[in-house]
C-alpha positions in Angstrom: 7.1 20.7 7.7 5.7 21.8 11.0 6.8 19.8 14.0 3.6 18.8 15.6 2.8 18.0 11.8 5.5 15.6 11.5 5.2 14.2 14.6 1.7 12.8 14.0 2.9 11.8 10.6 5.8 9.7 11.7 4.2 8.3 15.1 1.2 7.2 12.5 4.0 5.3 10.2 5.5 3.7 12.7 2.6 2.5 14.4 0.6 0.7 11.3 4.4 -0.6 10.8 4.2 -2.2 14.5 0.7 -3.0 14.5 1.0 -4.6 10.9 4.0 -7.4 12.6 2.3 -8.0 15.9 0.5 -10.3 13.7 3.7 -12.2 13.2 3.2 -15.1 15.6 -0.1 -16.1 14.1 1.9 -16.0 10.9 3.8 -19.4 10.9 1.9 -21.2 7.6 1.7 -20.3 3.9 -2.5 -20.6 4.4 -2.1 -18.2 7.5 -0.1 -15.9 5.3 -2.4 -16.0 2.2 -6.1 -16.5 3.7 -5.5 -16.1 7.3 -7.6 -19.8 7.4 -10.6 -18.1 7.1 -11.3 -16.6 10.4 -11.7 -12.5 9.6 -15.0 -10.9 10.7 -17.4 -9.4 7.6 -17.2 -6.2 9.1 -13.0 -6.7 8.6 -13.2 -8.0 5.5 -15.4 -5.3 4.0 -13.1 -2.6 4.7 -10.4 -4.3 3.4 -12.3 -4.7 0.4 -12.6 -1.0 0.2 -9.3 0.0 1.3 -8.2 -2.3 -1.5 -10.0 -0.4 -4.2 -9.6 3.0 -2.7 -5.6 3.3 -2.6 -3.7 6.5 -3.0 -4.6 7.0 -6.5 -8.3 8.0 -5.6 -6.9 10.2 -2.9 -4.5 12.4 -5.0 -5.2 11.2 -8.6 -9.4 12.1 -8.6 -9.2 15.2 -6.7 -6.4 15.8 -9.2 -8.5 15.2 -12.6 -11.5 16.7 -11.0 -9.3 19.9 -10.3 -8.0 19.9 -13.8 -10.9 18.6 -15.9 -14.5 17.5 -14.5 -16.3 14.3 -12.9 -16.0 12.6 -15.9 -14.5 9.6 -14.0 -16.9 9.3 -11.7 -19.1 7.9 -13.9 -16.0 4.9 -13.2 -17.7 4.6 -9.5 -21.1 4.3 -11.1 -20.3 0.7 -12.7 -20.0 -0.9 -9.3 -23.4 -1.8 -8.7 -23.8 -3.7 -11.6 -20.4 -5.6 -11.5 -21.0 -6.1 -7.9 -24.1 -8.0 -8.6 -22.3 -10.2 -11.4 -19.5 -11.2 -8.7 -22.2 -11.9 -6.0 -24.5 -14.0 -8.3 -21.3 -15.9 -10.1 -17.8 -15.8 -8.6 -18.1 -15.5 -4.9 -19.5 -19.3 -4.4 -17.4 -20.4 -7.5 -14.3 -19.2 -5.4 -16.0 -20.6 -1.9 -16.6 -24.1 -3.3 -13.0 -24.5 -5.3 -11.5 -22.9 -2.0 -7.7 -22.4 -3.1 -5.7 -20.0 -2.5 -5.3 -18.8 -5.5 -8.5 -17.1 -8.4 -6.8 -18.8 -11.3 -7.0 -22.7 -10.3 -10.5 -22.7 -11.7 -9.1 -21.7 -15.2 -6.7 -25.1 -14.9 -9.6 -27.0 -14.6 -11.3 -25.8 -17.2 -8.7 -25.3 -20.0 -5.5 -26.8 -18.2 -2.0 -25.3 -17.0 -1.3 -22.8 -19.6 -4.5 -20.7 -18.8 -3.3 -20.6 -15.1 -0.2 -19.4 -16.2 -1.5 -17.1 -18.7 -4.2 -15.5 -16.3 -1.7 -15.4 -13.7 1.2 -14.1 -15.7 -1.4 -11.4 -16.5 -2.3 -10.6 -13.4 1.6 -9.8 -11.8 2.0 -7.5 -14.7 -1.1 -5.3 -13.1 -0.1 -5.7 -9.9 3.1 -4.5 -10.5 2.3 -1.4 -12.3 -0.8 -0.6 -9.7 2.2 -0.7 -7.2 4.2 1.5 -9.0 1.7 3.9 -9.2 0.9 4.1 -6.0 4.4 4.6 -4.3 4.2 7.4 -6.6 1.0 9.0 -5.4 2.7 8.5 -1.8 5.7 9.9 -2.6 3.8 13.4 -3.9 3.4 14.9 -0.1 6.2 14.1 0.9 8.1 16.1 -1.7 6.1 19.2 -1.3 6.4 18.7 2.4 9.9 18.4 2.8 11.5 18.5 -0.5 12.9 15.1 -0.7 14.2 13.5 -3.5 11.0 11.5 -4.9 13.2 8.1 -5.3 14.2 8.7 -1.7 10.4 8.4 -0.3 9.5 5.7 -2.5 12.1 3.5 -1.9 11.6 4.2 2.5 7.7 4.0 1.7 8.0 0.6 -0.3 10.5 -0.8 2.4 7.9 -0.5 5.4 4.7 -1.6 3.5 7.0 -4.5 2.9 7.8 -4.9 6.7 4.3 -5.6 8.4 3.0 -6.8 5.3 5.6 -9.8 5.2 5.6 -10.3 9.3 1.8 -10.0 9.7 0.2 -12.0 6.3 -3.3 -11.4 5.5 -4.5 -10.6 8.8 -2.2 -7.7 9.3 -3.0 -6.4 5.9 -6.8 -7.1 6.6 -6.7 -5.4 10.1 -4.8 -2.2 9.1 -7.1 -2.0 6.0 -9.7 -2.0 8.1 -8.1 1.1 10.3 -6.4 2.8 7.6 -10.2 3.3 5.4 -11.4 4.5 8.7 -8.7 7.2 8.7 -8.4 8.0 5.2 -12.7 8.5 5.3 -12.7 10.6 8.1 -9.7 12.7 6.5 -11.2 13.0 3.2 -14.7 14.4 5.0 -12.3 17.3 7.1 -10.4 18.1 4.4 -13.9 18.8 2.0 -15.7 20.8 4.8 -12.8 22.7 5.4 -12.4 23.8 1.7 -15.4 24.5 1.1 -16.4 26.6 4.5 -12.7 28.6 4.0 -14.3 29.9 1.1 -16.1 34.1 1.0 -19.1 32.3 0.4 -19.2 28.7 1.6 -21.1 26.0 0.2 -23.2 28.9 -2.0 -20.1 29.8 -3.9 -18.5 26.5 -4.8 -21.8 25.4 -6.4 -21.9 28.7 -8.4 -18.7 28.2 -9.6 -18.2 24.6 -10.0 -21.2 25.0 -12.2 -19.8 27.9 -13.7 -16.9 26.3 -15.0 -18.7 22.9 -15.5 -16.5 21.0 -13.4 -19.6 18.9 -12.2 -19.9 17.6 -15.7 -19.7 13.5 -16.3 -18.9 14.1 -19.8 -20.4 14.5 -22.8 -22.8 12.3 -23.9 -21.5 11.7 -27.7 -21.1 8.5 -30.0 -17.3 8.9 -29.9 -14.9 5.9 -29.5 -12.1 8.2 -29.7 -13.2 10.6 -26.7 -13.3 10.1 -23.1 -17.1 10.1 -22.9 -19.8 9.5 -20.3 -20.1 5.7 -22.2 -17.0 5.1 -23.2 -15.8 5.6 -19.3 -18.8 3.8 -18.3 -18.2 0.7 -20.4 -14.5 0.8 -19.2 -15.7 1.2 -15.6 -18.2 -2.1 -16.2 -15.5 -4.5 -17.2 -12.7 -3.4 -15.0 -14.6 -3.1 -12.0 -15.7 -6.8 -12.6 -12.6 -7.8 -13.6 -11.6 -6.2 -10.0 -14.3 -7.9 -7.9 -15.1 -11.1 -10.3 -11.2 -12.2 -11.2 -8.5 -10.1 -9.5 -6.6 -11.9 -7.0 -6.4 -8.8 -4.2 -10.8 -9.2 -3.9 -10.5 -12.8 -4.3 -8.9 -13.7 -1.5 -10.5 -11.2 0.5 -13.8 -14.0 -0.2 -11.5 -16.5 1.0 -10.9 -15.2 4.6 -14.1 -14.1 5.6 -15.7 -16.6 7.9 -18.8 -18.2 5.8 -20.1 -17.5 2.4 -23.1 -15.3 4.1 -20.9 -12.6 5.4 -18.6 -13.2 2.3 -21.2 -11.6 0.8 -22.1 -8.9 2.8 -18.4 -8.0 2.8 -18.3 -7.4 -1.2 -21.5 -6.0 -1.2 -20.7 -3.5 2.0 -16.5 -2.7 0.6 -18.1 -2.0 -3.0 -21.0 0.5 -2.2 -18.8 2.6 0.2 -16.4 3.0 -2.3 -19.0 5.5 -4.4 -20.0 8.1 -1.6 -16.3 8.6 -1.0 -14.9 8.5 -4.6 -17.5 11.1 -4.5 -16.1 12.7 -1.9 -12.3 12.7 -3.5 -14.1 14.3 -6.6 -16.0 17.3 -4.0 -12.6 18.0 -3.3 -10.9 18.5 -6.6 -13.9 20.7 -7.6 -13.4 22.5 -4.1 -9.0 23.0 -5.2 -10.6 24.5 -8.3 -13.1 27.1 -6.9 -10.5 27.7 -4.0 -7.3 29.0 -6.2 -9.7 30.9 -8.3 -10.7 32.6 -5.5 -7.3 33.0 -4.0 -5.0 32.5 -7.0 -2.2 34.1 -5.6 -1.8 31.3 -2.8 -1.3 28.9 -5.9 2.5 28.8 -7.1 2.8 28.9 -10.8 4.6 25.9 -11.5 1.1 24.5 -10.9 -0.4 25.6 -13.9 2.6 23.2 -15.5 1.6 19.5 -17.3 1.8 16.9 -14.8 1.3 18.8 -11.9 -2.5 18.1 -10.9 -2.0 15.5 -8.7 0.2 17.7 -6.5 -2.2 20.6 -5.6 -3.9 18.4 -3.2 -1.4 17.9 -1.5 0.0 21.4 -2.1 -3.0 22.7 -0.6 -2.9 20.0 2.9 0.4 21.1 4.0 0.3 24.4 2.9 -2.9 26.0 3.9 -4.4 23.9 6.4 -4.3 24.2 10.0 -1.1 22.9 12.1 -1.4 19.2 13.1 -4.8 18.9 10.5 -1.9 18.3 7.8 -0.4 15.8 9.5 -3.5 14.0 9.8 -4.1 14.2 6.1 -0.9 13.3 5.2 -1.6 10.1 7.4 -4.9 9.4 5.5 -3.1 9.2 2.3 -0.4 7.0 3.6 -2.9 4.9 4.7 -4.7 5.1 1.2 -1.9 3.7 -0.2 -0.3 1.5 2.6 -3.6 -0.5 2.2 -2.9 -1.2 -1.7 0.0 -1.9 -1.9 0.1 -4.4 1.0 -2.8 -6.0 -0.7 -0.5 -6.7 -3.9 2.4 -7.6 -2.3 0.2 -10.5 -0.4 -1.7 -11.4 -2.9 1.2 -11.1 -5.6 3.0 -13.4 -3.9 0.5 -15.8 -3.4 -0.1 -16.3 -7.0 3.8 -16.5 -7.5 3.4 -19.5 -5.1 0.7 -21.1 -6.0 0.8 -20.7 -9.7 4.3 -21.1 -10.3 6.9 -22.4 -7.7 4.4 -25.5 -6.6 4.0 -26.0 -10.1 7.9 -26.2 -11.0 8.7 -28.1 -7.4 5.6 -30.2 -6.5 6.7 -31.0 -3.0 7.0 -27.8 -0.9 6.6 -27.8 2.7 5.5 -25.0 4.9 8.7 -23.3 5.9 10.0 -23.5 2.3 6.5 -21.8 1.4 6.8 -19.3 3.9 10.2 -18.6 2.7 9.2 -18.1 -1.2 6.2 -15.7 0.4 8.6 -13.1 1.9 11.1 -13.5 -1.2 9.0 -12.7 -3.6 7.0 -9.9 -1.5 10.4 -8.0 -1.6 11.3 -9.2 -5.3 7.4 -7.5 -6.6 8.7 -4.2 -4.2 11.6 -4.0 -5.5 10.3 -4.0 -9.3 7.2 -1.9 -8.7 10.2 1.0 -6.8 11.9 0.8 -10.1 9.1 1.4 -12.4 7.7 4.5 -10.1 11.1 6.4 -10.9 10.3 6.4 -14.5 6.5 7.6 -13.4 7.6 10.8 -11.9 6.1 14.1 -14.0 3.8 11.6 -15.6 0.9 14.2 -16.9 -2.0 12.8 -15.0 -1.3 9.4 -13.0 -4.8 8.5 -13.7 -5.1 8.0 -17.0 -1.9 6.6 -17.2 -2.9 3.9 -14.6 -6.2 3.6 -16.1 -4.7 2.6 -19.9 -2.2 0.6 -18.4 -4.6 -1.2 -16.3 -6.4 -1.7 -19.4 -3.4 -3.6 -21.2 -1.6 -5.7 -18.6 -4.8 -7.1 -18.0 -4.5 -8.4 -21.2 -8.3 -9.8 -21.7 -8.3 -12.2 -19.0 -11.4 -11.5 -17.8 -12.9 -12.9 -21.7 -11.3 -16.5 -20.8 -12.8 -16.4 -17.1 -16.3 -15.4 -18.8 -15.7 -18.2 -21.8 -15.1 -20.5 -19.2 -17.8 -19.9 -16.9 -20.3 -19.3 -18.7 -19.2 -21.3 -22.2 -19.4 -25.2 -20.9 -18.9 -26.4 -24.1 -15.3 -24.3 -24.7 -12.6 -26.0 -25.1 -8.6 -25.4 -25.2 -9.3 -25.1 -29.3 -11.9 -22.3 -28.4 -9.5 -21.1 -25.7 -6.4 -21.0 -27.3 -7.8 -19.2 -30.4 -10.0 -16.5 -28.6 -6.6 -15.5 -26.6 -4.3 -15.0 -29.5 -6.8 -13.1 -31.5 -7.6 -10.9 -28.2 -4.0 -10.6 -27.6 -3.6 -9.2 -31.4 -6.5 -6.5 -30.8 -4.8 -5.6 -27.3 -1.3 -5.3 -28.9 -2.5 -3.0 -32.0 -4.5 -1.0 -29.5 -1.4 -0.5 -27.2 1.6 -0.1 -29.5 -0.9 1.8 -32.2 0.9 5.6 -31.3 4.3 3.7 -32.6 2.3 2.3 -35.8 1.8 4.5 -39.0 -1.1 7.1 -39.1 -3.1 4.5 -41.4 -2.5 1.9 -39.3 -3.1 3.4 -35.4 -6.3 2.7 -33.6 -9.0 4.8 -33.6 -10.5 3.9 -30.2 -10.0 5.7 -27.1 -7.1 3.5 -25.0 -9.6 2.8 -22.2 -11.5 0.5 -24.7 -8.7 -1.6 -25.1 -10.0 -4.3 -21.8 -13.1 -3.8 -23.3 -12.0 -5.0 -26.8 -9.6 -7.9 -25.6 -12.0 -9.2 -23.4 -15.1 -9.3 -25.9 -12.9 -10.8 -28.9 -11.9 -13.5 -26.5 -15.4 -14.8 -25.1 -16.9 -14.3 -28.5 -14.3 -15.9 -30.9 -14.2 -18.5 -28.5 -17.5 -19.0 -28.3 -18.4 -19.4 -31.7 -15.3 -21.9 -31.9 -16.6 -23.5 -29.5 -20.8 -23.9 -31.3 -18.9 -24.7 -34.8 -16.6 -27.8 -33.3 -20.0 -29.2 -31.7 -21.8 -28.8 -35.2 -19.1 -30.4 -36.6 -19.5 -33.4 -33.7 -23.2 -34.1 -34.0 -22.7 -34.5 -38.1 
């Protein structure tokens, strides 16, 4: 790695690292640590939202499948509006009014402690995995860059999210969101304009050739459930992106820290739209790696060309071909892709592990006792999620491996929020029964490779959310309509 290269990589780690535990002295209670007592500008709040949803696996893992395949999950990015709108109109001022710390109290008040824990349980298990993937993603760079052993990188990676992200709470993490989507933005828009002006024929050429090749395509258009399609993506993209900004800890408590319900609001609203021009952006770029090596193939090294290697030719291509100190900059932007995430999870993981669990165990628990659990179990989630990436390395593409395992762990629990919410008349009965038969259907979909052929799911894997959650508000609904029949006669 070039020297000036390095340089601005390191003095970039070090300083998000510093900045992050300035924020230590304004760290001294658990509500300081988990909501930052509500006191974060919209504008703050916002890009945290963003940098939330971006993390690394947009930067490496969509300019990866665009470079392989097409824009086929892009049509992911064009959900947001609509589940944006849901969480706006519902869960927002549900969240404001309740105003704990934690997205899964509401589902103790409306079906009691065992739907907290379930919905929480639930909730760690994604967490987990999403940080996983990401030290992964990080740790791609920094093995073409210097050759590293990948365990190496993710383990010192993990260790110093964990630093400012303990000592600084939810304002550092808010805060260096908010710097780090500024970076990573203004490193994805360099890197595009100079892929596509390093080309013979500039913008003219990539067009020509991305359209060529159809790499431009959303997918087909088919009545597949077995195919990635344009629908079956887009239905996947619906209920996980409001299971992101309706349910999921990491958005909620970004509602919970901005000032007033008004520019809570205008933060979800203002983080969720600018995730699609970039996404965008990230997808430019894998088209742009395409049309590049095809123009220049011998500047691509063979092993490229391998099964699991996609996500690496972005990187490949930043420390290999661009200018010297430009790499180092990129290389920053997709630290702070990731840095952002997996801060997020850590704070918000914790959270739920201490307000779901440990005050539900030990009802009296005073504030240097919370504090203390906070910063345990930040480093125990670290620690797990550094494991789990080692078995991640050569995974074929880290996307759709995040985006079917996203689609399990999350095991439905957006059907009891939307049977609660919008169900008055469900109760545990309807609850309890809509769960286990969504847990069956989840289950089958998951574990159907290990089943035999007659037996195995014929659905595409990102269907499985969309299957769980839709046999758990709907059984439970009509549960629900037959026990009041039943009461009126």
């Amino acid at each position: 790695m070039r020297t000036i290269d390095l340089v601005i990589f390191i003095t970039y780690l070090l300083g998000i690292v510093v900045f992050g535990a300035s924020f230590y002295k304004k760290n001294r209670q658990s509500t300081d640590f988990s909501t930052g007592s509500g006191s974060l500008p919209a504008w703050v709040v916002g890009l945290s939202i963003f940098a939330t949803y971006v993390s690394s696996i947009s930067y490496l893992a969509l300019p990866g499948i665009a470079f392989s395949t097409n824009w086929n999950a892009f049509v992911n990015s064009l959900t947001i509006p609509f589940a944006l709108i849901i969480a706006v109109r519902f869960f927002v001022p549900l969240y404001r009014n309740i105003g704990s710390a934690s997205a899964y109290s509401y589902m103790e008040q409306r079906f009691g402690v065992w739907a907290r824990m379930y919905v929480a349980s639930c909730y760690l298990l994604t967490q987990i995995m999403r940080t996983a993937t990401i030290l992964y993603l990080l740790a791609l760079p920094l093995y073409v860059l210097l050759g590293w052993d990948m365990r190496w990188i993710i383990l010192l990676t993990g260790v110093s999210v964990l630093l400012y992200a303990n000592l600084g709470g939810i304002r550092a993490v808010a805060w260096t969101d908010a710097i780090q989507a500024v970076i990573l933005i203004a490193g994805a828009i360099v890197a595009l304009c100079f892929l596509v002006f390093s080309l013979p024929g500039g913008l003219t050429q990539y067009i020509e050739m991305g359209m060529e090749h159809q790499k431009f395509s959303l997918g087909n258009f088919g009545n597949s459930l077995s195919e990635s399609t344009f629908w079956i993506v887009f239905i996947y993209g619906f209920f996980i992106n409001l299971q992101n900004y309706g349910i999921d800890q990491n958005y909620i408590q970004r509602y919970m820290i901005a000032r007033n319900y008004k520019e809570a609001v205008s933060s979800v609203l203002g983080g969720g739209l600018l995730y699609i021009p970039v996404s965008l952006i990230f997808f430019l770029i894998g088209t742009g790696l395409f049309v590049y090596f095809q123009v220049y193939p011998d500047q691509l090294p063979q092993q490229f060309g391998e099964v699991g290697m996609s996500d690496s030719v972005f990187p490949f291509y930043i420390v290999r071909l661009l200018p010297v100190g430009l790499s180092g900059i990129l290389i920053a932007s997709i630290f702070a892709a990731g840095m952002s995430t997996i801060s997020t999870s850590l704070n918000s993981g914790s959270t739920v592990i201490l307000t779901d669990f440990y005050k539900r165990i030990k009802q009296s628990v005073d504030e240097k006792e919370s504090l203390r659990v906070l910063y345990i179990t930040s480093a125990l989630i670290i620690l797990i999620a550094i494991a789990i990436s080692f078995f991640m390395i050569r995974a074929e593409n880290i996307l759709t491996v995040w985006w079917s395992l996203a689609g399990i762990f999350s095991g439905g629990m957006l059907g009891l929020f939307l049977l609660g919410f919008f169900v008055k008349k469900a109760g545990n009965v309807s609850a309890i029964t809509g769960v286990t038969l969504g847990l069956l259907i989840i289950g089958w979909m998951s574990l159907s490779p290990y089943f035999p052929e007659s037996m195995q799911s014929p659905f595409h894997s990102y269907l499985t959310i969309v299957f769980g959650t839709i046999t758990i508000f709907f059984t439970g609904f009509l549960i629900a309509r037959i026990l009041f029949l039943l009461q009126k006669k």
